[in-house]
Structures are given as C-alpha cells and as structure tokens.
N, C-alpha and C positions, 0 to 999 in steps of 0.2 A: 631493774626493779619493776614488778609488775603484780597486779591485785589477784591473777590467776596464773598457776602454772602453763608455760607453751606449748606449744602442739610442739611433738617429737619432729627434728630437723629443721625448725623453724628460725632457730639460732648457730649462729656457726660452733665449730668445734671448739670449743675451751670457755664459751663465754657462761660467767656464773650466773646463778638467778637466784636475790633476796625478794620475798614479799612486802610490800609496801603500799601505802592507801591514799587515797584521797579524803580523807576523814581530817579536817583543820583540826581536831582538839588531841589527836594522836602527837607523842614527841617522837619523831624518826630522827631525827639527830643521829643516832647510832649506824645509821645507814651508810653515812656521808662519809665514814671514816676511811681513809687512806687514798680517796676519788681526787682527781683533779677538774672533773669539769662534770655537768650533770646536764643534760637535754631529757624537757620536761614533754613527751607526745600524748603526754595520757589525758582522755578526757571519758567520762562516765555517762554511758548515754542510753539511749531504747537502741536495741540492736539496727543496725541499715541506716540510724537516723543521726544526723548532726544537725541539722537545722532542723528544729522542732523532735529536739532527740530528748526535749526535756519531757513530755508528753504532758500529762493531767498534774505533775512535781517541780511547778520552775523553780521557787525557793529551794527543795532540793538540792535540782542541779546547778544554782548557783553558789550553794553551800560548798557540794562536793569540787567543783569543778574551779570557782573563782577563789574562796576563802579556803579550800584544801591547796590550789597552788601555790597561793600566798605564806599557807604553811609552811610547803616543803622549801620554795625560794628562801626561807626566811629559815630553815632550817641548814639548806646549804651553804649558806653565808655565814651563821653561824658557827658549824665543822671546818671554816676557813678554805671554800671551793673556790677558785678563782675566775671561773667562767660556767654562766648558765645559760642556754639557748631554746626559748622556749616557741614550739611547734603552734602560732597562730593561723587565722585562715585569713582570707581576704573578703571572709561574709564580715568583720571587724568593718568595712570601708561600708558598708550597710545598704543603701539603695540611694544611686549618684547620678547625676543626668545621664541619659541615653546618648552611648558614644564617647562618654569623657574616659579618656585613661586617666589609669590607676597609678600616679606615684606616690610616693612615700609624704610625699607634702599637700596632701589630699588630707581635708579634712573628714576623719569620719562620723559617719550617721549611723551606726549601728541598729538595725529597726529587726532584729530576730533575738531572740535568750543567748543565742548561742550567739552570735556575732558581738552584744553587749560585753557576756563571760568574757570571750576572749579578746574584747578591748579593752577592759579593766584590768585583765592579767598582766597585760603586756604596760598600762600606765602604774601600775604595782610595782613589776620587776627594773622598770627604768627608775622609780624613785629611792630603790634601794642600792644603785648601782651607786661606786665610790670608787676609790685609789684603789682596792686594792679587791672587786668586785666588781666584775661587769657580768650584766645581762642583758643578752641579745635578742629580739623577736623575730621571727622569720613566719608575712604572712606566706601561708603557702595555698596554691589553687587546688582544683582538684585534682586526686592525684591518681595516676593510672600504674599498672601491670600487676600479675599476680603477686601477694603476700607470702604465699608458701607456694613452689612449685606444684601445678595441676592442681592449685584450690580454687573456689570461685574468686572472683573477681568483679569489680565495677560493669562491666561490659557484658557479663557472661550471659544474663537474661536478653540485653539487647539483639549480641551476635545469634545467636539460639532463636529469635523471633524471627530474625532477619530468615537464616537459615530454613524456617519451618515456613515462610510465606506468609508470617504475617505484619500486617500492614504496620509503620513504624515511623512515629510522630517525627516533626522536624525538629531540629536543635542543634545549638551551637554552641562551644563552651571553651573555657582557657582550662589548661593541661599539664602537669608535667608529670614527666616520669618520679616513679620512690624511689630511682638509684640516684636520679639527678636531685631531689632533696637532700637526701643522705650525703650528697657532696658538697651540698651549702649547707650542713650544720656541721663536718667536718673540717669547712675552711672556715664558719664563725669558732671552733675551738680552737684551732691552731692558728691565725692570723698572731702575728707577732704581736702588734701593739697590745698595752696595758688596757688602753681604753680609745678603742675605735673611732672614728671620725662619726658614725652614725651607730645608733642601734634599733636600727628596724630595717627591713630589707622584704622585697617581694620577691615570692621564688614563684614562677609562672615560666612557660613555652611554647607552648604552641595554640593557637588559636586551630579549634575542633570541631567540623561540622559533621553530623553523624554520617551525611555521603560521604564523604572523605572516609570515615574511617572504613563505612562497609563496603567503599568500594574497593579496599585492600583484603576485607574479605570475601568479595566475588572474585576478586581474580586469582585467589588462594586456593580457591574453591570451585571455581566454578559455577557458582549459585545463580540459576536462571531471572532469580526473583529483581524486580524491579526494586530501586534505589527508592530511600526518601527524596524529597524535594530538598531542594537548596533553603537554609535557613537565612534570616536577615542578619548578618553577623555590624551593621554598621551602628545599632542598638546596643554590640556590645560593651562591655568596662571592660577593656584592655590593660592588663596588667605593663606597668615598666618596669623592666629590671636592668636598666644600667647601672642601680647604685652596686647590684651584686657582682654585675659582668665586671666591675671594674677592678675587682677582686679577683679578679680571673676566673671567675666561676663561668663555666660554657655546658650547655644542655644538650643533650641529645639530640633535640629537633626533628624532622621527619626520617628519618634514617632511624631512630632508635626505635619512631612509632611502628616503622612497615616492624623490624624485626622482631618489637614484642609481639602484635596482635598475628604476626605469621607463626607463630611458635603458641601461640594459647592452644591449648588443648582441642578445644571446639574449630577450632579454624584447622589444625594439622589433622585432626582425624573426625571431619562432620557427621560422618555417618555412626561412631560411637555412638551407644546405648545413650 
C-alpha cells in the first residue's frame, strides 16, 4: 500500500501494489481485505527530513501522520487483521540524560513533532490491541544501506565528501541495517502467541562513529584524506535490545556494516562520474 507508485525494481517479483493514504477521513477498509497482518512504515514528510520533517505545517503533519494512522489501525482491526506492527523511531524516547540507555521501560520525553506523532501512535495502537488484535511498535534507530540498488543513500553525501577531501564534522550515532529491521517486523508477525508478553521492542546495532565507518572506506579505497576525529560516544542513548534478541532476533553487526558500505557504489567505483 503506498501513496505513490514505486520506482521500477524496487519491489520484488509478484508483489502487488494498491494506493492508499494518510488522509484520517478517507474509509480504506476495503484495502484490508483478504490481509492477515498489515506493517504500518509510512510517515508524510518534507523530503530528507523526519525530525522537523513537518516544516512551517505541524497541525498538518500530525493530522496526516498521527490521526491518519489511527485511521488506518482502526480500519485494519475492523476488516478483522490480526496483527499490526507499526515502524516507530526511537526520537519517541525524546531527549534523556547523557549516557542513560534506552530500554523499553524508559520513560519517554518526546520534545520533536515528530517523536510526539510517533509516540502517540504507538499509545493509540496499544489501546486498541485485545483477544483477538494485537499491535506491535518497533522503535527503530537510524537506519542504514541502500533502498534500491545504486540509489542514493543515508551516507552517500558524507562518503563523496570524505572522498573529495573535505573536511568532515565528528559524530556518532546508533544504526542498523533495513534487512535487520525487516527481520524484526517479520518475527513481530509470525511469533506464535496471540498476544505477546510485550509490545514495544527497540530495533538498534551498532553503535557508529563516522571514523569507523570511513575508515572502511579508506581502506576500500584507498583515500589519502585524513579521518574525522574520534566523537564522545559516552553522551550517547544507547539503545537495548534484549527484549527483541530474546525472540531470537540477531543483527548483523559489524560484518554486515564492512559488506554494505564495501559494495555502495561510491566506495567500489570512487572515481565514477
């Protein structure tokens, strides 16, 4: 289900595609028919932007974004779905002492539009969950590799500065890969039980310091250029993800990272156009 048609190949072979909205006063009901489970990833925003992606329209996009998911949850419950897993982030946990990690029993401060939205969504979908209806949140952190094969990417402006010699702020950040999510919304649909022991889950992996990453592209490359400086990672919120590892969910970790970022476009061929 999606508000624009996909870029060609960007779905696998067979998978269909109806149009559907973020518009709360639309009835989609008719959507839901023959579905058994429905993952909610869509959110409506200024392009590049999720935090502060509502720009000069926060009414808006808490229209579209909070009271349009409320719809569609509320429409899939109604076509009788029996599992809904909705794609939150972990800007929901909002801004928490420096250094505290993140579990699930953290209360949050939501203090962005967007981290509000998506803490409201996720306190929506848990009060309509029942017998015979569950819904899942899964916050997730930032998330890395390419979307479509050889399209831009999270990184690609960074790697490309790197590359070209220019100079390149510190920073540090939590990570996981889109396959590793796609595996924890795969295992909140399929877990046996009717109604899970929890429903909220952090999907997080790696803890990312920009040296770290481009120093797997200098050595891909070869790139003469000097590294950023080491960031203070001990300021950071650490996500935990034991409640999900205990579901057997297991992340890539650094072995996934060297093989994505060695295979991006810009790192296997630097001297392309």
């Amino acid at each position: 289900m999606t508000r624009a048609e996909p870029p060609a190949g960007s779905l696998p072979r067979g998978v269909g595609v109806v149009t559907g909205s973020l518009d709360p006063d639309l009835d989609q009901s008719d959507l839901f028919d023959g579905m058994e489970g429905f993952v909610h990833a869509a959110l409506d925003h200024l392009p590049d932007r999720y935090r502060g992606g509502e720009g000069d329209d926060p009414n808006g996009f808490r229209r579209r974004n909070l009271d349009g998911s409320v719809a569609l949850f509320e429409a899939a419950k109604l076509a009788g779905i029996r599992r809904v897993v909705f794609l939150s982030s972990r800007a929901a946990y909002g801004t928490q002492a420096p250094g505290r990690v993140l579990d699930e029993d953290v209360v949050a401060h939501p203090d962005t539009v967007y981290g509000q939205v998506k803490h409201a969504a996720e306190r929506a979908l848990d009060m309509l969950t029942d017998d015979r209806f569950v819904g899942v949140s899964l916050r997730v952190t930032g998330v890395y590799g390419p979307p479509v094969p050889g399209a831009p990417h999270k990184w690609s402006g960074l790697i490309e500065d790197y590359l070209a010699g220019t100079a390149v702020a510190p920073r540090v950040a939590t990570e996981v890969h889109g396959r590793d999510v796609a595996a924890a919304v795969r295992l909140m649909l399929e877990t046996g039980a009717t109604d899970p022991a929890h429903r909220l889950f952090n999907v997080s992996d790696l803890v990312l310091d920009r040296r770290e990453l481009l120093a797997i592209v200098r050595d891909a490359t070869g790139c003469p250029h000097p590294l950023p400086e080491p960031a203070d990672a001990t300021v950071l919120n650490v996500m935990a993800t034991q409640r999900l590892a205990s579901l057997g969910w297991r992340p890539g970790g650094r072995d996934l990272l060297e093989e994505t970022v060695i295979a991006l476009p810009e790192v296997r061929d630097p001297m392309r156009p």
